[in-house]
C-alpha positions in Angstrom: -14.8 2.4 -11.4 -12.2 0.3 -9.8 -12.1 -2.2 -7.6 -9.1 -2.9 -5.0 -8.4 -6.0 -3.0 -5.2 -6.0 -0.4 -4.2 -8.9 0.8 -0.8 -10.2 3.0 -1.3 -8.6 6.1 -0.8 -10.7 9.3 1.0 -10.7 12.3 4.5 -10.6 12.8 7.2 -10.3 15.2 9.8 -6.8 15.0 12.8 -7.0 12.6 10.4 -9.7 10.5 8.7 -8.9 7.3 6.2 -9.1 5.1 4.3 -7.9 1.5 1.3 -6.6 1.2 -0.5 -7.0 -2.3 -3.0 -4.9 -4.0 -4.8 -6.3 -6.7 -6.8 -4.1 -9.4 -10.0 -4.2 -11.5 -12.4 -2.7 -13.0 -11.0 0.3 -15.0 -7.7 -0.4 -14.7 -6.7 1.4 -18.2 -7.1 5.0 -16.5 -5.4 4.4 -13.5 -2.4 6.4 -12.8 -0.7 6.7 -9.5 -0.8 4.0 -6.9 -0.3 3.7 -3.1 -0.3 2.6 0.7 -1.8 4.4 3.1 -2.3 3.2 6.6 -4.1 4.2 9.8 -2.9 3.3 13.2 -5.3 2.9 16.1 -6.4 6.5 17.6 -4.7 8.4 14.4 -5.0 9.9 11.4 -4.4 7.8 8.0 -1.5 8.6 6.5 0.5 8.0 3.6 3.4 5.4 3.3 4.5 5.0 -0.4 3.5 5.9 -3.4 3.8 4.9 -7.4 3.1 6.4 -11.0 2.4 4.6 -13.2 5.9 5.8 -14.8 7.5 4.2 -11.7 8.0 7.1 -9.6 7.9 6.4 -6.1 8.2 8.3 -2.8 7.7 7.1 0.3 7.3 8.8 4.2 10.8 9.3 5.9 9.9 6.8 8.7 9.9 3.6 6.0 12.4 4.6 3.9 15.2 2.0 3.4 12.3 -0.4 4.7 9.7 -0.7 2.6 9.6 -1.2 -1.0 6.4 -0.5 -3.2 6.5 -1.9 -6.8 3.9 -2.5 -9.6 3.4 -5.5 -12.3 1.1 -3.2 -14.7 0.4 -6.8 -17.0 -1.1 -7.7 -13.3 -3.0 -4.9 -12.3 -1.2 -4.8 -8.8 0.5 -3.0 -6.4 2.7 -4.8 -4.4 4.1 -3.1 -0.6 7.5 -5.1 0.7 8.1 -4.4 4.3 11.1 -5.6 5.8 12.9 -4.9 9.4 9.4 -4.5 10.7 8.7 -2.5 14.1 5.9 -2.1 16.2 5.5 1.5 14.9 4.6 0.1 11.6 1.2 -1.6 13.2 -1.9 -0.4 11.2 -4.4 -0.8 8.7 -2.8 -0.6 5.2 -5.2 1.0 2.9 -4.4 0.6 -0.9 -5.4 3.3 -3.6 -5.6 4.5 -7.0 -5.3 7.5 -8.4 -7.8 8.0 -12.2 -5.9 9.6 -14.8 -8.8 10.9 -16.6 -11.2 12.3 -13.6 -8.4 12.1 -10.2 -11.2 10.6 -8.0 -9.3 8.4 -5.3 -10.5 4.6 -5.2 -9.8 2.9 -1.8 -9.8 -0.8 -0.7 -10.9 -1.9 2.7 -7.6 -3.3 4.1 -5.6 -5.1 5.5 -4.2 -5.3 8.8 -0.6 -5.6 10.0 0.7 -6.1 13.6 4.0 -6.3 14.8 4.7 -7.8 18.0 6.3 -9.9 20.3 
């Protein structure tokens, strides 16, 4: 099993931004890709970036040139940078992990980010 804390949500106003971090345990060893997904209020969850643990990445067309996602293996965490921030972008982010071994999806509970004036 593994375990997923996000932290580095917050409020903030439009063009700011800010980076989300996702921290890992458990059976960290067999994880393989990782990623942001975030729900808006009244939709759907959705995905916003994505990492292997090779260092692929892909992210939805509405943040790229925006956000960054990176990952410190020795650390266990996924890290989300978020820059030029627009209201659009207010959600929960979700973080996840993909197992190598098995491909059961691990969630954490969230965090939440608000962009406003």
């Amino acid at each position: 099993q593994v375990q997923l804390v996000e932290s580095g949500g917050g409020l903030v106003q439009p063009g700011g931004s800010l980076r989300l971090s996702c921290a890992a345990s458990g059976s960290v060893f067999d994880i393989n890709a990782m990623g942001w997904y975030r729900q808006a209020p009244g939709k759907g969850r959705e995905l916003v970036a994505a990492i292997t643990s090779t260092g692929s990445t892909n992210y939805r067309d509405s943040v790229k040139g925006r956000f960054t996602i990176s990952r410190d293996n020795a650390k266990n965490t996924v890290y989300l940078q978020m820059n030029n921030l627009k209201p659009d972008d207010t959600a929960a982010y979700y973080c996840t992990a993909r197992m190598r071994r098995s491909g059961m999806d691990y969630w954490g509970k969230g965090t939440l980010v608000t962009v406003s004036s």
